[in-house]
C-alpha positions in Angstrom: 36.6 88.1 -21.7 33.8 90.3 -21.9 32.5 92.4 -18.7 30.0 90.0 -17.8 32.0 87.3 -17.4 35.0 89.6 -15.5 32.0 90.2 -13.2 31.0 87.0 -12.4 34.6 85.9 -12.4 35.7 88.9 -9.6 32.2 88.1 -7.5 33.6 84.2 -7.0 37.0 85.2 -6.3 36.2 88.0 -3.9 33.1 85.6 -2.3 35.7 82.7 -1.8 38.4 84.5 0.1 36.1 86.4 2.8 34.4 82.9 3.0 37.8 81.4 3.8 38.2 84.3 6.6 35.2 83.5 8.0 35.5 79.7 8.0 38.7 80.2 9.5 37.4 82.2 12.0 34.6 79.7 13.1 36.4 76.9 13.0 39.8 77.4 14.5 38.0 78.8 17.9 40.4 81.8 17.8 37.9 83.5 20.0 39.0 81.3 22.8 42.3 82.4 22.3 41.3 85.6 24.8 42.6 84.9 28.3 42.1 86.5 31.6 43.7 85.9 34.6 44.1 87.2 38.0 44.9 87.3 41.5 42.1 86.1 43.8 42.9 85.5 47.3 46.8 86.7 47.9 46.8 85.7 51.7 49.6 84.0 52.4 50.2 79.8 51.5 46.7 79.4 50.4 45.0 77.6 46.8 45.5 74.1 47.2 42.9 71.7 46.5 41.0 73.9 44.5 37.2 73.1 43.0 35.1 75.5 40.9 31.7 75.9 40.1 29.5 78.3 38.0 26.1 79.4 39.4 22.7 80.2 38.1 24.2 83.9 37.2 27.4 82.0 35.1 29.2 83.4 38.0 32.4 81.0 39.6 33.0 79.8 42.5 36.2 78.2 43.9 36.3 76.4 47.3 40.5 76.0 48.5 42.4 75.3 51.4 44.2 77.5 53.3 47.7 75.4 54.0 49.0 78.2 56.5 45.9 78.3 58.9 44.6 74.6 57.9 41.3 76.3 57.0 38.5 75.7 54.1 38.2 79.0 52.0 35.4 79.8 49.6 36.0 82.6 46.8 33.2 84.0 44.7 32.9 86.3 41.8 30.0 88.7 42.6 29.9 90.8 39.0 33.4 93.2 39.0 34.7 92.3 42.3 35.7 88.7 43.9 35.0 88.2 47.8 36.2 85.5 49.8 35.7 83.9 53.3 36.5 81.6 55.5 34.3 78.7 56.0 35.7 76.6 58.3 38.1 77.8 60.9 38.7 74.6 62.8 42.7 74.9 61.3 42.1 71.2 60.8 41.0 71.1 57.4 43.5 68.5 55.0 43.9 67.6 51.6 40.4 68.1 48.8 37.6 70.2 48.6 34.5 69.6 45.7 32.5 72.7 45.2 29.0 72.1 44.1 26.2 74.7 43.3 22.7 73.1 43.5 19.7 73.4 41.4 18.7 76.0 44.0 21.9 78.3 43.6 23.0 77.1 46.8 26.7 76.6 47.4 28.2 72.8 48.9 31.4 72.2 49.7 32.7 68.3 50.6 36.0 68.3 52.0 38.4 66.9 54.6 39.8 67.3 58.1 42.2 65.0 59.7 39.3 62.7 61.4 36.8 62.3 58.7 34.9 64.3 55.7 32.6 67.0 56.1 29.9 68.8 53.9 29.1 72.9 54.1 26.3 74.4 52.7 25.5 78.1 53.1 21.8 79.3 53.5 21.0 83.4 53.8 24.2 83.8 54.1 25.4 81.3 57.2 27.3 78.2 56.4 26.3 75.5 58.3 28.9 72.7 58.7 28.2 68.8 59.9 30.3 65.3 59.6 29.6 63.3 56.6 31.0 60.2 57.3 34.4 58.9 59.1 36.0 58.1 55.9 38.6 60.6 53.6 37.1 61.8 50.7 39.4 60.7 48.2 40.4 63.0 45.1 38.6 61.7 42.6 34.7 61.3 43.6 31.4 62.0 42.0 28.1 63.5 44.3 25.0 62.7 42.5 22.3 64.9 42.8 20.7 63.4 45.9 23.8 64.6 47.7 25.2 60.8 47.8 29.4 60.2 47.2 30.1 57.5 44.9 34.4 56.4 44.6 36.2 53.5 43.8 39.6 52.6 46.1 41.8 49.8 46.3 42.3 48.0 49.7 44.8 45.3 51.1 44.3 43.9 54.0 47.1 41.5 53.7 45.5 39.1 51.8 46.1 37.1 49.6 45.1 39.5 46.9 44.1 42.8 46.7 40.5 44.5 46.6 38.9 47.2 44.1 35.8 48.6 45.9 32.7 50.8 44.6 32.1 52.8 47.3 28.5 54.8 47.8 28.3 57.6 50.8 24.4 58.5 52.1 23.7 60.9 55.0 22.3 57.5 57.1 24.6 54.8 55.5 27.7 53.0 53.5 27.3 50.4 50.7 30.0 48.9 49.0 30.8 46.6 46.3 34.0 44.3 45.8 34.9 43.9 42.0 36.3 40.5 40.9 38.9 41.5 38.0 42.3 40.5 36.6 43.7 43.8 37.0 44.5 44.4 40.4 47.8 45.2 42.5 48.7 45.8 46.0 48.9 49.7 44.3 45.7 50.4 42.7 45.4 54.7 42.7 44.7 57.8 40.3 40.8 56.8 40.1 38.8 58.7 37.2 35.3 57.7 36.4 32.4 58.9 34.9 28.6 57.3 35.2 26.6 57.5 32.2 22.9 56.4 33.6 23.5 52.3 34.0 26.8 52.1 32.4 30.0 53.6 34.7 33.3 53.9 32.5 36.5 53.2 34.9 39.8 53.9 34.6 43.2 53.5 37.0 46.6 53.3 37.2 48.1 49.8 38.6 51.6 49.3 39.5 53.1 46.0 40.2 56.0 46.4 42.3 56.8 42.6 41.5 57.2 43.2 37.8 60.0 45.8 38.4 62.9 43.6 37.8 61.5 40.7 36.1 59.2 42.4 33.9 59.7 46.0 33.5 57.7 47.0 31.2 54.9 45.8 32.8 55.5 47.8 35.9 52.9 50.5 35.6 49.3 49.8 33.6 46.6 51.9 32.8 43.2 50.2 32.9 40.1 50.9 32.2 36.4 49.3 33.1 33.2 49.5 32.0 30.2 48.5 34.0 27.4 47.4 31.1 24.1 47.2 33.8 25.1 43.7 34.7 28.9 43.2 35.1 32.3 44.3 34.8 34.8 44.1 31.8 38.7 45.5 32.5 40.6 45.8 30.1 44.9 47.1 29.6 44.9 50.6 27.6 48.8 51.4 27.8 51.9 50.2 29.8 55.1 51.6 31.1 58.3 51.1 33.0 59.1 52.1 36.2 60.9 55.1 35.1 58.3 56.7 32.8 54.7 55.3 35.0 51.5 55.8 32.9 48.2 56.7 34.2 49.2 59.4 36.4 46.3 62.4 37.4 43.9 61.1 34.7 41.0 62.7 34.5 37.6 61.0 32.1 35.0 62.5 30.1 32.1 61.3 28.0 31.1 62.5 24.5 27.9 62.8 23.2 27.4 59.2 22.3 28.6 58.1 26.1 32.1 57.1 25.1 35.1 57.8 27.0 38.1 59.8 26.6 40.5 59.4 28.9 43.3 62.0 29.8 46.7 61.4 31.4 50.2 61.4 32.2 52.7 59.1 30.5 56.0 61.4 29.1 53.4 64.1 28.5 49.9 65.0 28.3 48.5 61.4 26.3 44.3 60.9 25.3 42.8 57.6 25.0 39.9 57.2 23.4 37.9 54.3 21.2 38.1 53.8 17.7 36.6 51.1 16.0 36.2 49.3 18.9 39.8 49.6 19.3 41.5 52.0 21.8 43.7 54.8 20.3 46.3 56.6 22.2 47.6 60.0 20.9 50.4 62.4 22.5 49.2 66.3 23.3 52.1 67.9 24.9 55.7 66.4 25.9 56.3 67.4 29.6 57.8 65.8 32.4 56.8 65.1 36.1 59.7 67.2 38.6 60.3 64.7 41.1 59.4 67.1 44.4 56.2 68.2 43.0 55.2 64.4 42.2 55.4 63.6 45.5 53.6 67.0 46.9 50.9 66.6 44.3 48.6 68.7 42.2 49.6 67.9 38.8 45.9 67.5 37.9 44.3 67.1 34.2 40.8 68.9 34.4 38.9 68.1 31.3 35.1 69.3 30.3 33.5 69.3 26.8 31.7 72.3 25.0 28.9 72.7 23.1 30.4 71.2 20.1 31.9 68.2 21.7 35.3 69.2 21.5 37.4 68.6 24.5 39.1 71.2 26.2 42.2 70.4 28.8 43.8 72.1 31.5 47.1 70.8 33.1 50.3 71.9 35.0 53.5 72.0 32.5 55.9 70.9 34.2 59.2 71.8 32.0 57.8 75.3 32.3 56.2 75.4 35.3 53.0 77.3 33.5 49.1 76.6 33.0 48.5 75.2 29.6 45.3 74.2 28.0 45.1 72.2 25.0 41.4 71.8 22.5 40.7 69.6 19.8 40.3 72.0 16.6 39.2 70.4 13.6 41.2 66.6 14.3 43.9 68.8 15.8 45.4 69.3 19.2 46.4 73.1 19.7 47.7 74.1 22.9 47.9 77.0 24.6 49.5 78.9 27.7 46.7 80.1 30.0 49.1 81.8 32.7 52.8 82.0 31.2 53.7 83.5 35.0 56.2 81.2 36.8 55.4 78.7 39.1 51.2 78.2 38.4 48.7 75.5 37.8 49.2 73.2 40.2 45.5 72.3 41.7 43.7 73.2 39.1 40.1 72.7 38.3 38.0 73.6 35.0 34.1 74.6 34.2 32.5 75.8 31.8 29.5 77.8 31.3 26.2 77.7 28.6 28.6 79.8 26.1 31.3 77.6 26.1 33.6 80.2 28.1 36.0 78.2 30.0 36.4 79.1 34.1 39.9 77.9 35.7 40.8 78.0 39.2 44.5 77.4 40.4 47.7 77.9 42.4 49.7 80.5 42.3 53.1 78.4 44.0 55.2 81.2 43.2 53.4 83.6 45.4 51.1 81.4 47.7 48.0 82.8 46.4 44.6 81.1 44.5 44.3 82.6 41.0 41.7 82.4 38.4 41.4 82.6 34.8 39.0 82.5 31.8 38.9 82.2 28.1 36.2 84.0 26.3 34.3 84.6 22.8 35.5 88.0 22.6 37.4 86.8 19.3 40.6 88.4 17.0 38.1 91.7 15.3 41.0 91.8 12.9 40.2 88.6 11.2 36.7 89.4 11.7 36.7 92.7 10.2 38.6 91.3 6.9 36.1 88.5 6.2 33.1 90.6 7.0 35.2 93.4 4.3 36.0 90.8 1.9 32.2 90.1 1.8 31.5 93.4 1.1 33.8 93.8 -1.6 32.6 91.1 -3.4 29.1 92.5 -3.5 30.1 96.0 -3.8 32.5 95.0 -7.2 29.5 92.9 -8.4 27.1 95.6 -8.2 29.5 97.9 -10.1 30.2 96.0 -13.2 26.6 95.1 -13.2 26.1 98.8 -13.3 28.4 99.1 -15.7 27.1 96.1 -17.8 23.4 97.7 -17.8 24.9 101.1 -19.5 26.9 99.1 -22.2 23.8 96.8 -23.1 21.3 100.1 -22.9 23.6 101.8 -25.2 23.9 99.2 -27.3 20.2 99.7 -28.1 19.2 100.6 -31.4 17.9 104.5 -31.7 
């Protein structure tokens, strides 16, 4: 092998491996790897029903209740250092808050006292409080951008069948809409839905206390609905038995080409999502539901989707009792531990902001106290440094042997 061919053959092989490094740094999203959490607001017995939001700055905000006091809180990030304040006082504030910043960079916050739900707004400073309807604002609720609510719930008024509703909130008045399906129980709950301009994807948990002992297995459902314009089609996405219930705190999202993925509790972290028409169920994470903290609540899945499309998950392990997140790297799940403290993540809520950093608030049940954590681009330099090294060797080699080459070849020369 003469040099010219050693120095071609060395340029490939040194131009392939720092390409590898940096492939494998771009794709496997080991930047996001870098987490930050902290302590927000350590008073005592407060971060439930926590809601961020990012403003015009990237900035968060996290609207929580404070259990001890029965009073709506509202932390914000203001560069360095996080303030927090009390918003409403009344000590009659229950269960949900929604943080909202509007196209104005002004802060809204819907969320419930014992006799009805109520909307704050801050202005120069002042929050100004009023009654939004006599209603609860249930969990799982979208406000479109003309501050309306839109939710779905299931009623009974002892009937003889039960009733899924479509539910639209204005300042002045109520509409709502009964939905004729097949898939309805006297236990219709753990709405997620997301509305993608005429079309609204649905999807629900149904239990059938009737089925438990003649037909187990079809004790718990998860359903889903889509709205096309013009009318409603359900259809059944999984079943369980009473003893391991599907459909629990699922939370929806819609790709780029509007179709759903839907994230939930069945033995574990589960996503359901079309393929070929067809719906596809996958496992993420094998956890379990503790009994006591099923029935005080919290568990929630928060979902968002980057720039890329990729999903990214937060949820409550509950073998470990820690904050995990799970992404979708390349057709495969990896998850991580966010907070690997003891007793955190119930309550949590996700955003994310225009360079794909991911914001999480949640509760810190081990000390009573809102927390908040974020994943950034800072990225592994190690990694970094080899590929961007690797590159240079490659050139650097190559430009030797060509120098090298040159002499041989002028020497060669006849005199």
């Amino acid at each position: 092998m003469d040099k010219k061919q050693l120095s071609s053959m060395m340029f490939v092989i040194v131009l392939i491996i720092g390409s590898m490094f940096s492939f494998m740094l771009i794709n496997s999203q080991l930047f996001q790897d870098k987490w930050v959490y902290e302590q927000v607001d350590t008073s005592e017995l407060v971060g439930e029903y926590t809601s961020i939001a990012l403003d015009e700055n990237g900035d968060p905000h996290i609207s929580y209740r404070d259990k001890q006091m029965g009073n709506l809180k509202h932390a914000w990030l203001d560069g360095d250092a996080w303030n927090f304040e009390t918003v409403d006082d009344s000590g009659m504030v229950e269960e949900h808050t929604k943080m909202i910043i509007d196209d104005e960079n002004i802060p809204h916050i819907w969320y419930n006292r014992f006799n009805g739900t109520y909307h704050a707004y801050k202005v120069n400073d002042a929050w100004t409080i009023a009654k939004y309807g006599d209603f609860k604002m249930p969990e799982e609720h979208i406000i479109s951008e003309d501050g309306d609510m839109h939710y779905f719930s299931s009623e009974w008024n002892y009937g003889p069948e039960p009733i899924l509703k479509y539910v639209t909130i204005s300042d002045d008045s109520t509409y709502s809409e009964t939905i004729e399906n097949s898939y309805s129980s006297y236990n219709m709950r753990y709405f997620t839905y997301a509305p993608d301009g005429e079309y609204i994807h649905l999807a629900y948990q149904m239990t059938d206390i009737y089925a438990f002992e003649t037909d187990p297995l079809n004790y718990s459902k998860l359903i889903y609905g889509e709205f096309d314009g013009s009318e409603w089609n359900f259809e059944m996405i999984n079943r369980s038995d009473y003893w391991n219930r599907t459909g629990l705190y699922s939370d929806m999202i819609l790709d780029s080409d509007g179709e759903p993925h839907i994230f939930y509790y069945h033995e574990g972290l589960k996503h359901a999502y079309i393929e070929n028409n067809d719906w596809k169920i996958e496992s993420i994470y094998e956890s379990y539901l503790d009994q006591a903290e099923y029935v005080e609540g919290g568990y929630g899945i928060s979902a968002v989707l980057d720039s890329n499309d990729e999903p990214h998950v937060v949820f409550y392990d509950g073998n470990d009792r820690i904050l995990r997140m799970a992404e979708k790297v390349d057709g495969e799940w990896i998850v991580h531990v966010i907070d690997e403290n003891s007793q955190v993540g119930r309550f949590n809520s996700i955003a994310i902001d225009s360079e794909d950093n991911i914001h999480i608030s949640y509760l810190d049940d081990d000390n009573g106290s809102l927390k908040y954590a974020k994943g950034t681009y800072d990225g592994d330099f190690t990694l970094l440094f080899m590929a961007i090294s690797a590159l240079i060797v490659a050139v650097f080699i190559w430009i030797l042997i060509s120098i090298s080459r040159r002499k041989d070849e002028k020497n060669k020369l006849p005199e």
